[in-house]
N, C-alpha and C positions, 0 to 999 in steps of 0.2 A: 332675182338673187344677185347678192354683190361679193366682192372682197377689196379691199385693200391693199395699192401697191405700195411699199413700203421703201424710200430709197432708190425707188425702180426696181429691185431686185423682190423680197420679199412678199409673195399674198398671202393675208391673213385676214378673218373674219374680222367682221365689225365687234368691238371689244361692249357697246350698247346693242349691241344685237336684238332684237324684238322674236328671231325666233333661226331656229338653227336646222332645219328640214334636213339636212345630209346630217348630222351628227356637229357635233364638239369640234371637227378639224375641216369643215363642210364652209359654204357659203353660205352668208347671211343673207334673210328677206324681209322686203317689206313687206309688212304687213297691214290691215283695216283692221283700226280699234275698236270701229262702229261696232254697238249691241244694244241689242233692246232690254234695255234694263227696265224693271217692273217693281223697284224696290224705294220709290219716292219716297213713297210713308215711315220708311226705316230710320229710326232715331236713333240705333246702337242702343248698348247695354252697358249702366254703370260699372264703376270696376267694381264695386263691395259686391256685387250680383251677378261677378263673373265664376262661373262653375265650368272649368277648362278642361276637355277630353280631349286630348293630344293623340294624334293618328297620322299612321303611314299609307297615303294613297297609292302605295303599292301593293300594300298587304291587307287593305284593309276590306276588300270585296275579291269576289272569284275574277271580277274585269281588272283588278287594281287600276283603276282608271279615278277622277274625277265623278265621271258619271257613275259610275259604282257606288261613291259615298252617298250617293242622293237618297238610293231607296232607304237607307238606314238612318238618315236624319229625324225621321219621328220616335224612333226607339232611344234613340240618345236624347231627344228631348223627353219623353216617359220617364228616362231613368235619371231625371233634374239635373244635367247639362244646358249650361245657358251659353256657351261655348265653344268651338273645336278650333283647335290648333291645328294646323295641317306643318307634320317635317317636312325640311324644306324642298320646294319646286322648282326651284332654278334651274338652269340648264345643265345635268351633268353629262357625262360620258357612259356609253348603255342603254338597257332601256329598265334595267331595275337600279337603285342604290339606296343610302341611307340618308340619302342629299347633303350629308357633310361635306362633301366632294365637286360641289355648282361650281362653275366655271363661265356663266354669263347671269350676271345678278341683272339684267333684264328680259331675260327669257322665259318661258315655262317649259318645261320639259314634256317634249311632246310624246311620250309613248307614255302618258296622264289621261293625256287629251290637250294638251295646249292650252294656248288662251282661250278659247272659246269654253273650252272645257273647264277650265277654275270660272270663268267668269260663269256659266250657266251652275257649277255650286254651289259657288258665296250667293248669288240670287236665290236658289234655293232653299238655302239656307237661313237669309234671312225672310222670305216668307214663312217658315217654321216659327220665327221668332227664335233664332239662333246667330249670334255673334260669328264673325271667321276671322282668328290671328292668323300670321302667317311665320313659322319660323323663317329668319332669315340670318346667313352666315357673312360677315363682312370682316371677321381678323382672320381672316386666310381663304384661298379658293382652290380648288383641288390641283394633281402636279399634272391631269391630260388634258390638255386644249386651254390652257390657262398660257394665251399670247399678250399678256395686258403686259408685260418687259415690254417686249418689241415697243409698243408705242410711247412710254414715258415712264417717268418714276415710283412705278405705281408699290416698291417694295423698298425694304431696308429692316433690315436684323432677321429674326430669327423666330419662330415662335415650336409648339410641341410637333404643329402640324404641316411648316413649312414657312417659306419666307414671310415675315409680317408686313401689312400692309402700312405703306407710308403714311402718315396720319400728322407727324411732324415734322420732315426733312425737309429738306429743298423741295419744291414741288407740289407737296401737300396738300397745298390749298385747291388745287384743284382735282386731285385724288379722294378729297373728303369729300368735293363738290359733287365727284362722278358716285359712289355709295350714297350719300343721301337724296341724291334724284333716284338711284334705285329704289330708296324705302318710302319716298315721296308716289313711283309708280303704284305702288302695289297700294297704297292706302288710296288712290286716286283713283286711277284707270280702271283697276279691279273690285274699289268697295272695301277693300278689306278693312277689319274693324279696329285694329291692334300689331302690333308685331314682339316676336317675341327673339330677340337677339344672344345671339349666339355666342356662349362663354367671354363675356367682356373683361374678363380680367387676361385675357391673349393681348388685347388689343394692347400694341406699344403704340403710348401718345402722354408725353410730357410737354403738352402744348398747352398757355397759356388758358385757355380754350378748349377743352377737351371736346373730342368729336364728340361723345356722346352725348352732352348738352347741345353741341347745334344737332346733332339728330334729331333729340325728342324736342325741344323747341322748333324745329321745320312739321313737324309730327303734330305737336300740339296747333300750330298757328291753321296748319292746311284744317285739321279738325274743327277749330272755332271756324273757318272760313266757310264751313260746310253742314255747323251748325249739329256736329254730334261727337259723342266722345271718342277719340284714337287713343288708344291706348299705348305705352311703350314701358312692357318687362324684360327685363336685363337677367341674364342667362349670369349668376357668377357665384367665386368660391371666397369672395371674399369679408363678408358676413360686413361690409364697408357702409355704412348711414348714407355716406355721401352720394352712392346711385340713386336712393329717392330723394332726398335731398333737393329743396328748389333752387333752382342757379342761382337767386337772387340771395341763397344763403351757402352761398359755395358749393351745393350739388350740382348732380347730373341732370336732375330732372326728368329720372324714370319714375315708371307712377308703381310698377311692384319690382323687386327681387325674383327671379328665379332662380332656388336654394339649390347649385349644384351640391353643394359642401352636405346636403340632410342626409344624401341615400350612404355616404360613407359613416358618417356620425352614425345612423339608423344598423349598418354592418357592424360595426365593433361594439354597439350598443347589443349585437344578438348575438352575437357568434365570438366573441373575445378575441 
């Protein structure tokens, strides 16, 4: 277990953290990636034949664990899910939340079951013959244990949820660098098949370049490098062509929309 002296003065956890044993305000550890992964044969699942059951591994067995979701992975493929979402697993503060509130985008939260614990479901999972997205939050990170100030410019303006992350100021380029090695982890280390990001129309970024086409382009390349499809849908309200859109035609380069804007339409569409 480590921290950071900041200044001499200041310790504060490693802001890549790999896993957080005392909590959110605790010492970081290293940790061993080694696992014996059994899922060679796995080629992923197209996206036209993705059928997405989105679930909270807190809630969603009597363990809320990880290993909880295991035994219920043949009923949700019975019930023609080609799919699961898992909300997001990052590291937050607690040991329940909604994981909109992650505060180390390389960690897994261990009162899940940690890494070992996501990594023994998505293997599970794909011996089912089951895909795993992974939601993940990058336009803002929760306001307890969120030390990423301290070390550089990791913020600027404002967003619904709290200060927006730098994406264009001074800085930025390696601010972008530090989130897409996040979303590079979890499609790598972990297997996961997809990510499904979190409300992008938060995200301030009037950069030449928007983050989100070097997202899914790192997303896309690591996927052909590995010989199966990664998937990347974009969480937004802005009903915009340009997030599927291929960069080479002035898109983002996500391959679906996630329709926040439907469940509001669908409200005023039943109840006036």
């Amino acid at each position: 277990q480590y921290l950071y002296r900041l200044d001499g003065k200041k310790e504060r956890p490693d802001p890549a953290s790999r896993c957080q044993p005392r909590g959110v305000h605790g010492p970081s550890a290293v940790v061993d990636p080694a696992f014996a992964w059994r899922d060679q044969g796995w080629k992923g699942i197209a996206l036209e034949q993705l059928v997405i059951y989105e679930l909270h591994v807190g809630t969603f067995s009597r363990a809320g664990t990880f290993d909880g979701v295991i035994p219920q992975l043949g009923a949700l493929s019975e019930l023609g899910v080609s799919a699961v979402c898992l909300m997001p697993v990052a590291q937050f503060p607690g040991s329940r939340n909604w994981g909109y509130d992650g505060v180390y985008p390389f960690s897994v939260q261990p009162s899940y079951g940690g890494i070992r614990g996501l990594k023994r479901l998505i293997a599970a999972a794909h011996r089912r013959g089951l895909a795993v997205l992974l939601d993940v939050v990058y336009n803002h990170l929760g306001p307890e244990g969120n030390y990423l100030r301290d070390f550089g410019p990791y913020f600027t303006g404002r967003t619904p949820w709290g200060e927006a992350v730098n994406l264009d100021d001074a800085g930025s380029d390696e601010v972008r660098r530090f989130f897409i090695e996040s979303a590079l982890r979890w499609l790598d280390e972990f297997h996961a098949d997809g990510l499904r990001l979190d409300a992008v129309h938060a995200l301030r970024d009037f950069s030449a370049r928007p983050f989100l086409e070097e997202l899914s382009q790192a997303a896309h390349d690591l996927g052909r490098s590995q010989g199966r499809p990664v998937h990347v849908l974009a969480e937004s309200i802005l009903n915009d062509p340009r997030v599927i859109r291929p960069g080479a035609e002035g898109g983002w380069g996500c391959d679906g929309q996630w329709n926040k804007d439907f469940h509001h339409a669908l409200h005023v569409a039943l109840t006036g």
